[in-house]
Residue frames as qw, qx, qy, qz and C-alpha x, y, z in Angstrom:
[[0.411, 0.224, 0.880, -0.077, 107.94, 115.63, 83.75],
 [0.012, -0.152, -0.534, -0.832, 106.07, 115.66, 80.43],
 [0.595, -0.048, 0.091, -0.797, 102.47, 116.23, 80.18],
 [0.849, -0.048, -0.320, -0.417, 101.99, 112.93, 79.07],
 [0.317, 0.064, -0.733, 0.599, 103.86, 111.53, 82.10],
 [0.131, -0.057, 0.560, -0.816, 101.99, 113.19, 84.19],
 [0.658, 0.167, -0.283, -0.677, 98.98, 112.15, 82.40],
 [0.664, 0.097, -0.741, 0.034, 99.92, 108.41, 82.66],
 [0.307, -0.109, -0.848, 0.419, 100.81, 108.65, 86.25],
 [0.532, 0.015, 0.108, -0.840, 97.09, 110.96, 87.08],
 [0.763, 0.118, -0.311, -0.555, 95.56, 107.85, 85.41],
 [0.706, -0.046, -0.707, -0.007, 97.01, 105.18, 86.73],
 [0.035, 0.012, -0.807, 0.590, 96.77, 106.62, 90.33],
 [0.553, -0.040, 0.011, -0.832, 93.13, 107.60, 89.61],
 [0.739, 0.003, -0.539, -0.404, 92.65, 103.63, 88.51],
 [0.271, 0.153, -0.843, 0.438, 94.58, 102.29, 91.52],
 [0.244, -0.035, 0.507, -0.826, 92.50, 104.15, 94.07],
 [0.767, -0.034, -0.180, -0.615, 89.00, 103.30, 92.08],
 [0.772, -0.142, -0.609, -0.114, 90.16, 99.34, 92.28],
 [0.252, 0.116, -0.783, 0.556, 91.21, 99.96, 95.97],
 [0.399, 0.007, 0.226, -0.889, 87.75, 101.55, 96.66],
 [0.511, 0.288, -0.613, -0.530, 86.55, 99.00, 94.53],
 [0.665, -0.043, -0.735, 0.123, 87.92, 96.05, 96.54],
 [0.085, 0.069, -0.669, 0.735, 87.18, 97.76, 99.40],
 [0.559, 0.010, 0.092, -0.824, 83.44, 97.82, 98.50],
 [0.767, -0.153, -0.616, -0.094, 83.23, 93.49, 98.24],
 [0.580, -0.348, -0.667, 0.313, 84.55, 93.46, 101.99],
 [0.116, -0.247, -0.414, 0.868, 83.23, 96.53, 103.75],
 [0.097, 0.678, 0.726, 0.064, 79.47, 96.99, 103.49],
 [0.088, 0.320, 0.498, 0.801, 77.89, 100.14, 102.20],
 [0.085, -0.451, -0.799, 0.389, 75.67, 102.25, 103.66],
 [0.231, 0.652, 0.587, 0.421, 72.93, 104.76, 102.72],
 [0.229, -0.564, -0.234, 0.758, 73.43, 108.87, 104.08],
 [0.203, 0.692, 0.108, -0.684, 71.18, 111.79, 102.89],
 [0.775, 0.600, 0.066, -0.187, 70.22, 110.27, 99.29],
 [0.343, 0.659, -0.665, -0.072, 74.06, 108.73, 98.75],
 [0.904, -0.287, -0.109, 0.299, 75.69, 105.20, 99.20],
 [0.062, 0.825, -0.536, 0.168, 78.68, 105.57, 100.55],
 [0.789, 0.153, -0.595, 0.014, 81.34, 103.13, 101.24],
 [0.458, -0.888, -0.017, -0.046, 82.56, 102.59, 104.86],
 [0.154, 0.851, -0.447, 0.229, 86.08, 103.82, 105.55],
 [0.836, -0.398, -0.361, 0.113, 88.46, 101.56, 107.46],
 [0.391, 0.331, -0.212, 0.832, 90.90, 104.88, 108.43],
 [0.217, -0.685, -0.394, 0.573, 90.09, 106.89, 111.18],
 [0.294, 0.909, 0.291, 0.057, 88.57, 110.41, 109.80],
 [0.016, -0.930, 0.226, 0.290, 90.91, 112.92, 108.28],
 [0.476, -0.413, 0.655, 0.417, 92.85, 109.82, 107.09],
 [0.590, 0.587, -0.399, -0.385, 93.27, 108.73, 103.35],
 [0.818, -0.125, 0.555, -0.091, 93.12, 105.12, 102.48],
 [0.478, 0.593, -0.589, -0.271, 95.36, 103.53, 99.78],
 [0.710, -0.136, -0.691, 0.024, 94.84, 99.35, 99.22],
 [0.569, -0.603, -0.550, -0.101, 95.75, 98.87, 103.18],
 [0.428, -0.079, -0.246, 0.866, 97.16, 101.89, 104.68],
 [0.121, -0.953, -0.233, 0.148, 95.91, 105.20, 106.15],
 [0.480, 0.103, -0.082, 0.867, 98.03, 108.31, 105.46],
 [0.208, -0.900, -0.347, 0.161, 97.64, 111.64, 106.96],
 [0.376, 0.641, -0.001, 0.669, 99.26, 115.09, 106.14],
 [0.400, -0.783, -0.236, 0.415, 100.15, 117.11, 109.18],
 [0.398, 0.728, 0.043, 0.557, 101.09, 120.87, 108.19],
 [0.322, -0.934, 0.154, -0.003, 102.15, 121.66, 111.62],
 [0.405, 0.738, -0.510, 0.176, 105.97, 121.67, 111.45],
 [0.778, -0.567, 0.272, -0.010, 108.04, 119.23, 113.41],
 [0.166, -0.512, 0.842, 0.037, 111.80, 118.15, 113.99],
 [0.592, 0.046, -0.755, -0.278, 112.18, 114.35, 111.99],
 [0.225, -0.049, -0.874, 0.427, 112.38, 112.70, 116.00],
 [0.211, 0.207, 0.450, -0.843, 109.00, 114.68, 116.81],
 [0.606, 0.261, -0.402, -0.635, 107.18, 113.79, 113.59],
 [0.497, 0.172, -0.842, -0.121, 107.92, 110.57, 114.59],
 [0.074, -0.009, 0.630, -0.773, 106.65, 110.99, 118.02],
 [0.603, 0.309, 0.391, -0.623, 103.06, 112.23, 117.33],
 [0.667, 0.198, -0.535, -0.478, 102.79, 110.12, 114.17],
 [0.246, 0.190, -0.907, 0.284, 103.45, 107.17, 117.07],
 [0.305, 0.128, 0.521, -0.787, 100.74, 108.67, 119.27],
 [0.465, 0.376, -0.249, -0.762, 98.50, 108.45, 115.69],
 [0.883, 0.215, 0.208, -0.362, 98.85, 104.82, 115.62],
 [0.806, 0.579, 0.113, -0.035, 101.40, 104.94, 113.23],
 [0.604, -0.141, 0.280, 0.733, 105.21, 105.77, 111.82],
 [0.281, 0.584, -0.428, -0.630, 106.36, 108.91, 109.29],
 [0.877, 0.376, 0.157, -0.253, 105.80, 107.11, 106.21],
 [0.348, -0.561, 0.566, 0.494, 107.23, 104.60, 104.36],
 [0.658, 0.424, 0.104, -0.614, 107.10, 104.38, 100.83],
 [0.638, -0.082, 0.765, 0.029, 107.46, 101.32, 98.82],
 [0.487, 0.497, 0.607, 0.383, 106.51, 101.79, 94.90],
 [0.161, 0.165, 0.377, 0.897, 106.61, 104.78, 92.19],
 [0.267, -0.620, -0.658, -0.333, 102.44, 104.20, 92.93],
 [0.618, -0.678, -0.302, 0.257, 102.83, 105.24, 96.64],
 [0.351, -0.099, -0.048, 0.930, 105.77, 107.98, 96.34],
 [0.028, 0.245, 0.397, 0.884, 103.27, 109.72, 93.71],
 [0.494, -0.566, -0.660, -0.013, 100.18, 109.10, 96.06],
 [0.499, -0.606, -0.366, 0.500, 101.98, 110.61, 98.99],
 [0.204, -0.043, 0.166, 0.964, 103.06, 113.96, 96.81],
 [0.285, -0.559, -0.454, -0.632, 99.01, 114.32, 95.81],
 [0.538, -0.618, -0.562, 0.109, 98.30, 114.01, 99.49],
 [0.475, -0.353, -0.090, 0.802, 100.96, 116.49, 100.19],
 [0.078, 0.303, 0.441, 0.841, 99.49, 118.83, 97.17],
 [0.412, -0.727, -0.510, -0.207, 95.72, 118.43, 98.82],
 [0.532, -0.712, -0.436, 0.139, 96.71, 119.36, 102.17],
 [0.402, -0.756, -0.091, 0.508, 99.06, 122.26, 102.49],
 [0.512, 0.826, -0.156, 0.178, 101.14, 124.75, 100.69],
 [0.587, -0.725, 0.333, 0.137, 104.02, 123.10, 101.82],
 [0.332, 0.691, -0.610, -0.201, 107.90, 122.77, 99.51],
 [0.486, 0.286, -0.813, 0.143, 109.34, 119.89, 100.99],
 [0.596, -0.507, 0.377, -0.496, 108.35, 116.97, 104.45],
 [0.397, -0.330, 0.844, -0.145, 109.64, 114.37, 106.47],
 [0.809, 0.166, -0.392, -0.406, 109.18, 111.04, 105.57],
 [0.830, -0.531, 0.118, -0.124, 110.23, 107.96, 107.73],
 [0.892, 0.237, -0.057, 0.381, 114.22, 107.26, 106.15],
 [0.250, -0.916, 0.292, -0.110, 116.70, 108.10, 107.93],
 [0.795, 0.153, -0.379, 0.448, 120.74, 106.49, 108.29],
 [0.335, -0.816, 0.034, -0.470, 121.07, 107.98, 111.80],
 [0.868, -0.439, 0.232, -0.001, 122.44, 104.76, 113.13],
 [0.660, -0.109, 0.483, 0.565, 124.85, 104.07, 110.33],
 [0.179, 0.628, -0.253, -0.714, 125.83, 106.64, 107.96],
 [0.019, -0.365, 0.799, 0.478, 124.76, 104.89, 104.37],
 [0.315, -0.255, -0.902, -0.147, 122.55, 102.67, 105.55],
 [0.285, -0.215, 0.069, -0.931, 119.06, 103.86, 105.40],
 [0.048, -0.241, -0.969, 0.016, 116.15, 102.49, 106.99],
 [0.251, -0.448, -0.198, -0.835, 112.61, 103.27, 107.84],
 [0.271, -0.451, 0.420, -0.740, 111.34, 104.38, 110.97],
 [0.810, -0.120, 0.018, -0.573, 108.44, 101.45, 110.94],
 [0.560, -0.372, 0.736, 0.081, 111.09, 98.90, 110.47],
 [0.852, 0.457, 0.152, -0.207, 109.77, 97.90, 106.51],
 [0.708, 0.083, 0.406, 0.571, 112.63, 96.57, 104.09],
 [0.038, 0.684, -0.290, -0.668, 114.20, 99.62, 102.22],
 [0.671, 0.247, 0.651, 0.255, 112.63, 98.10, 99.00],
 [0.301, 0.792, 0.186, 0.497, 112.34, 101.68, 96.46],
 [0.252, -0.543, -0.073, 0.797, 114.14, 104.92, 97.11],
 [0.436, 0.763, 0.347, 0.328, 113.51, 108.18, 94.50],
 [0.333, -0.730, -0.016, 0.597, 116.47, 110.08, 95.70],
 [0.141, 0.928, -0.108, -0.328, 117.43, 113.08, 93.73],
 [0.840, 0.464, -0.256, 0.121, 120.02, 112.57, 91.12],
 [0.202, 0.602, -0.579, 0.511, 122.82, 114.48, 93.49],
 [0.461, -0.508, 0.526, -0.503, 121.58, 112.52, 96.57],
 [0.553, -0.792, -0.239, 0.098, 121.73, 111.31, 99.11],
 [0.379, 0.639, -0.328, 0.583, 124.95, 114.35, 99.41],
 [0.602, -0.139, -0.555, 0.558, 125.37, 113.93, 103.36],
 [0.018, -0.560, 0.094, -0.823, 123.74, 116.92, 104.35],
 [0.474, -0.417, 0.379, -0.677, 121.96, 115.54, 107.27],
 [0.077, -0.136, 0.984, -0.089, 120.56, 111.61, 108.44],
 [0.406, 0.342, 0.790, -0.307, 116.98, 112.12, 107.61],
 [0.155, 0.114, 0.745, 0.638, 115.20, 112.05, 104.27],
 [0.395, 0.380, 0.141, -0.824, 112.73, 114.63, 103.14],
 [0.369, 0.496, 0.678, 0.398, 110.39, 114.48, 99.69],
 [0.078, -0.110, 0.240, 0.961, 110.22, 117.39, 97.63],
 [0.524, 0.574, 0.567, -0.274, 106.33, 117.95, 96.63],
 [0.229, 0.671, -0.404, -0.577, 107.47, 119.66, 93.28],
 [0.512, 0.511, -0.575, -0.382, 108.62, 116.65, 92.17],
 [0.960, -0.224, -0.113, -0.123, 108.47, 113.60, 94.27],
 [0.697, 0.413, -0.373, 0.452, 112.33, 113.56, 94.40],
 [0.729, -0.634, -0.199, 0.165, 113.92, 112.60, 98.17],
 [0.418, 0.663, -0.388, 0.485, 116.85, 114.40, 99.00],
 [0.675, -0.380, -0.578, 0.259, 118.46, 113.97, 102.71],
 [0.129, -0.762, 0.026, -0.634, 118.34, 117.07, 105.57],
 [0.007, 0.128, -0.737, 0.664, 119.86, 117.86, 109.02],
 [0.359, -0.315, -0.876, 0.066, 116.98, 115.84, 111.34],
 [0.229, -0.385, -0.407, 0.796, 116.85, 119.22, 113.39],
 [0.094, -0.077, -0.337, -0.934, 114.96, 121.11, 110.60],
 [0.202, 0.333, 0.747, -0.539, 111.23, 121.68, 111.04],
 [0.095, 0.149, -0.797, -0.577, 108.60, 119.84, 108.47],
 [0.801, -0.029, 0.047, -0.596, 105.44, 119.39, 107.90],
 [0.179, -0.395, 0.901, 0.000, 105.18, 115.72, 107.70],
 [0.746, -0.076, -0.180, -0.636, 103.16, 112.94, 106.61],
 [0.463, -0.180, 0.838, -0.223, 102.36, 109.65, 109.00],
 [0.642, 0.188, -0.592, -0.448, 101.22, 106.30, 107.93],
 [0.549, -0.058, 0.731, -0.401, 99.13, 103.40, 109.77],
 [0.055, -0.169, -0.961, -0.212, 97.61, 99.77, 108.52],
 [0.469, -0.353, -0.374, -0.718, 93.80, 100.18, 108.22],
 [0.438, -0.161, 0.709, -0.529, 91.70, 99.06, 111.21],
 [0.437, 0.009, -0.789, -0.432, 90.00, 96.18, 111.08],
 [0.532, -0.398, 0.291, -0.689, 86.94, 95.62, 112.37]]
């Protein structure tokens, strides 16, 4: 990726987030703590809010069927991701939180070779697989943090992972 790629997409996630923080600051009151406003959060703590989703990094390792487990327990699903905006999101979240190569995500073609879906049940509307993939190496679908680029892996392998839940509403 050039610099100025990377430059473009820094800037336009930097603007997303401000106008999600933004529009989250006409319906979710404000409140005053130790000489700051702050806005209030509708994620449960540790989580990271993008327009209306929570995401969460988990750096303990887990099989894809176990990631999916405690990301269930969490509320939520492995993530799925749905736009260039949101792959590139979920690779900064993955940067922030670990020194980890490559984790689960929620696509997988476990039932039918070919035909991927995602764990949460969303429409399989973007993919960013690798040029050489998906190459059949396994039924569930990692993300490279290096580069954002998905590539599929045997389900049995053990991944950090990252989960994803709808915001609460109060």
């Amino acid at each position: 990726m050039t610099a100025k790629m990377t430059f473009a997409l820094r800037s336009l996630f930097f603007f997303c987030g401000m106008s999600g923080l933004l529009t989250g600051a006409w319906s979710h009151p404000a409140y005053y703590d130790k000489g700051w406003w702050k806005l209030s959060s509708d994620c449960p703590k540790g989580w990271t809010q993008l327009t209306c989703h929570c995401y969460i990094y988990q750096d303990e390792t887990r099989n894809f069927a176990d990631a999916e487990s405690v990301c269930n327990i969490l509320g939520g699903n492995l993530v799925s991701i749905h736009s260039d905006l949101e792959n590139a999101f979920v690779q900064e979240l993955i940067r922030a939180g670990g020194n980890t190569d490559e984790v689960w995500i929620g696509l997988h073609d476990a039932i039918e070779n070919d035909d991927f879906i995602w764990t949460d049940g969303s429409d399989e509307d973007f993919t960013n697989f690798a040029s050489s993939e998906p190459d059949e190496t396994g039924d569930c679908v990692e993300l490279d943090e290096s580069n954002g680029n998905w590539q599929d892996a045997s389900c049995t392998d053990d991944l950090a992972y990252v989960c994803i839940r709808d915001v609460l509403h109060h």
